[in-house]
C-alpha positions as CSV (number, residue, x, y, z in Angstrom):
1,X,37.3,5.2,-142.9
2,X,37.1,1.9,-141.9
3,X,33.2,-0.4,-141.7
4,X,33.4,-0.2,-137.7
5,X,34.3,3.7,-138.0
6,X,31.6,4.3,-139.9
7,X,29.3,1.9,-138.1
8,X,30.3,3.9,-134.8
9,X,29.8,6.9,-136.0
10,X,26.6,6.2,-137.7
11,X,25.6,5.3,-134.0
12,X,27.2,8.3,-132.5
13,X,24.6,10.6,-134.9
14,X,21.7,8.4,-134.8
15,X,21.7,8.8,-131.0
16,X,22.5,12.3,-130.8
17,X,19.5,13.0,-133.1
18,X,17.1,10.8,-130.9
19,X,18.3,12.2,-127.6
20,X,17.7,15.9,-128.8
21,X,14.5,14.9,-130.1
22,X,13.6,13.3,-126.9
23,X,14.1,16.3,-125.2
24,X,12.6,18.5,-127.7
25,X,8.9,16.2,-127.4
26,X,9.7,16.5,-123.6
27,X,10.1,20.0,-123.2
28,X,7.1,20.9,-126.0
29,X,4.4,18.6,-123.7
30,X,6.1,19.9,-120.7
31,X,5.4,23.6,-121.4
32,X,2.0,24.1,-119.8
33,X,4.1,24.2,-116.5
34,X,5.7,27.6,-116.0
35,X,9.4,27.2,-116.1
36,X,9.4,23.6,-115.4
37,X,10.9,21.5,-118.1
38,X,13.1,18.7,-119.0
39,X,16.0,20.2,-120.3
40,X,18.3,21.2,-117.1
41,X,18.0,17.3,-116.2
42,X,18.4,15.8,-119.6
43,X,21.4,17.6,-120.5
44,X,22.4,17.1,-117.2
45,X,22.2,13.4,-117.2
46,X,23.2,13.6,-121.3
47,X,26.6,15.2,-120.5
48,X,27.2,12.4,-117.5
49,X,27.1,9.7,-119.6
50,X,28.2,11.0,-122.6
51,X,30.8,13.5,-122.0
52,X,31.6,16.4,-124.2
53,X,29.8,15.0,-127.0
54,X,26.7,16.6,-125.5
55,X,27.6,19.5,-127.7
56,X,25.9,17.6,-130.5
57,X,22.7,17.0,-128.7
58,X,22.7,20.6,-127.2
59,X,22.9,22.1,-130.9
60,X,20.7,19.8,-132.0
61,X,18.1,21.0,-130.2
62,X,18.2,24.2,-130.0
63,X,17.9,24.0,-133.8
64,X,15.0,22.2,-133.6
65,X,13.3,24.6,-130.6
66,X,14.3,27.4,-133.9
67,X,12.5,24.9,-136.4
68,X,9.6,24.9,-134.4
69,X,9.0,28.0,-132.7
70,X,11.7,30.3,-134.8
71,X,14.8,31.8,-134.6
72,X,14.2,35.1,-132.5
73,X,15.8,36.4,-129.8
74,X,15.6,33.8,-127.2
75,X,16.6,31.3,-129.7
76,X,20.4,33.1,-129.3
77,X,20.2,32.6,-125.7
78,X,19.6,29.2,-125.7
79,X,22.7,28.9,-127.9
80,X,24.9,29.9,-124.8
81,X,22.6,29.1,-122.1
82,X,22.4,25.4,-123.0
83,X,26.2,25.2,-123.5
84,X,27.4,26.9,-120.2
85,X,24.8,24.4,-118.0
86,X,26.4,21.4,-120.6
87,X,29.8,22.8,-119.6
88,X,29.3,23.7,-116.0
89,X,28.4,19.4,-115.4
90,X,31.4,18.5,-117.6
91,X,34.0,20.5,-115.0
92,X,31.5,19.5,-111.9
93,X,31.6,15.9,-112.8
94,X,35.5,15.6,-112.9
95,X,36.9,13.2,-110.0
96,X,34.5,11.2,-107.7
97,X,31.3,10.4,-108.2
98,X,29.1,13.4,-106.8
99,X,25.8,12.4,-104.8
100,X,22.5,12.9,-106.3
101,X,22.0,16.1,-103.9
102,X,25.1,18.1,-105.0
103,X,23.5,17.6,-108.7
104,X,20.1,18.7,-107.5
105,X,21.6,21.6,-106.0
106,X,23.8,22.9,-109.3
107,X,20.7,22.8,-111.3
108,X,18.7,24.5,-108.7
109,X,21.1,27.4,-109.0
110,X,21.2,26.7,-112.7
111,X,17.6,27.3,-113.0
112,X,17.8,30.0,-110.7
113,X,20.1,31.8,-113.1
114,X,18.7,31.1,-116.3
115,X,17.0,34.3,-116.2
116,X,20.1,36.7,-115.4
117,X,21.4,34.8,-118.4
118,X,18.6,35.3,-120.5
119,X,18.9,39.1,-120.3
120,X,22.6,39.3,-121.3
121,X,21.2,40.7,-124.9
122,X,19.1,43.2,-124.1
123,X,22.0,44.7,-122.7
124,X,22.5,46.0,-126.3
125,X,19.1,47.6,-125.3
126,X,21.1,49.2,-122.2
127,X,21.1,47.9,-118.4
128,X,18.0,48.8,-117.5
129,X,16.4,46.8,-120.5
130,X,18.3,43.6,-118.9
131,X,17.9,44.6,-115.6
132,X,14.1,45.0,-115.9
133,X,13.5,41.9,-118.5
134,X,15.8,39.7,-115.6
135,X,13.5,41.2,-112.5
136,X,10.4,40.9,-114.0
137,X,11.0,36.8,-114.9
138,X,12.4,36.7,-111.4
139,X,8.9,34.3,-109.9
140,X,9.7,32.3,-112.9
141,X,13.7,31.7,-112.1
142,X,12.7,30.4,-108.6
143,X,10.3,28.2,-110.5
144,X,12.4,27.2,-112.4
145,X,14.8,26.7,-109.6
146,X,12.5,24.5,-107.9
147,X,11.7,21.8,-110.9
148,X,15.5,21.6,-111.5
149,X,16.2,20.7,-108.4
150,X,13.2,18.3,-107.7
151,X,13.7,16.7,-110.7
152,X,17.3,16.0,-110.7
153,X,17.0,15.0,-106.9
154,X,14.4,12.2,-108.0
155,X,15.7,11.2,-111.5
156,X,19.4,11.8,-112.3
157,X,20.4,8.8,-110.7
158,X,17.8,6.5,-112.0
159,X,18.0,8.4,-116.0
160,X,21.6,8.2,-115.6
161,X,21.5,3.9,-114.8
162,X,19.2,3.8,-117.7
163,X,20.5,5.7,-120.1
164,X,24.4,4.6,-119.4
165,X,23.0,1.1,-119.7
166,X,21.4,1.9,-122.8
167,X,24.8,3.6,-124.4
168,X,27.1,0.4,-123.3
169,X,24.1,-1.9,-125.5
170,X,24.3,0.4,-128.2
171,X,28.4,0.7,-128.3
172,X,29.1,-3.4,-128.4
């Protein structure tokens, strides 16, 4: 490996680490309000400018949500959860650019179905363990629903400018 390679990729870490950080601090001071957070929008906007390698920062994370708060249950969930949303923006954002309103509207639904996804293992429990644990956190889904789109209406496009200007500083 070459001195740029390794230069590049020293970058590629360094900023993966401080991106999932960022949203870790984010979504920690962010947790007083029920079911909305940072996350949807960051990954979001994460996976717009960086592509696929928002895997790193997605994994990232999620291990440090399982440093801090441990590695139960709904640690597993977030290992898929996070992933689909990443890889539901990487096939959404193929062709065209899409307006800030068609992104505010695929988190919405994304928040909206965080809960249904959330119950997929307590299925091992049966169905009516997931059905009940996804009906119950139904109030918090439309929350949840509401922040994401809010929040991607008023900041994708302005966290997308700054953080795409930020990567093409870093990469010369």
């Amino acid at each position: 490996m070459d001195r740029n390679s390794l230069r590049t990729a020293s970058r590629h870490v360094v900023v993966n680490a401080l991106l999932a950080a960022l949203m870790t601090v984010l979504q920690v001071v962010m947790a007083p309000l029920p079911n909305i957070e940072p996350v949807s929008l960051l990954i979001l906007v994460y996976t717009l400018v960086y592509g696929g390698q928002v895997f790193y920062i997605v994994y990232t994370f999620v291990l440090l949500e399982g440093l801090l708060f441990g590695f139960h249950l709904w640690w597993v969930t977030y290992l898929y959860i996070w992933t689909l949303w990443a890889a539901v923006v990487l096939l959404l954002r193929r062709g065209r650019e899409k307006p800030p309103l068609m992104w505010a509207a695929a988190s919405g639904a994304f928040g909206l179905s965080f809960g249904a996804l959330d119950a997929l293992p307590y299925l091992a429990g049966g169905p009516m363990a997931a059905f009940s644990r996804w009906v119950s956190g139904i109030p918090f889904d439309v929350l949840h629903c509401l922040g994401n789109f809010f929040l991607a209406l008023a900041l994708e496009r302005p966290l997308y400018r700054l953080l795409a200007g930020a990567r093409n500083r870093i990469e010369r």
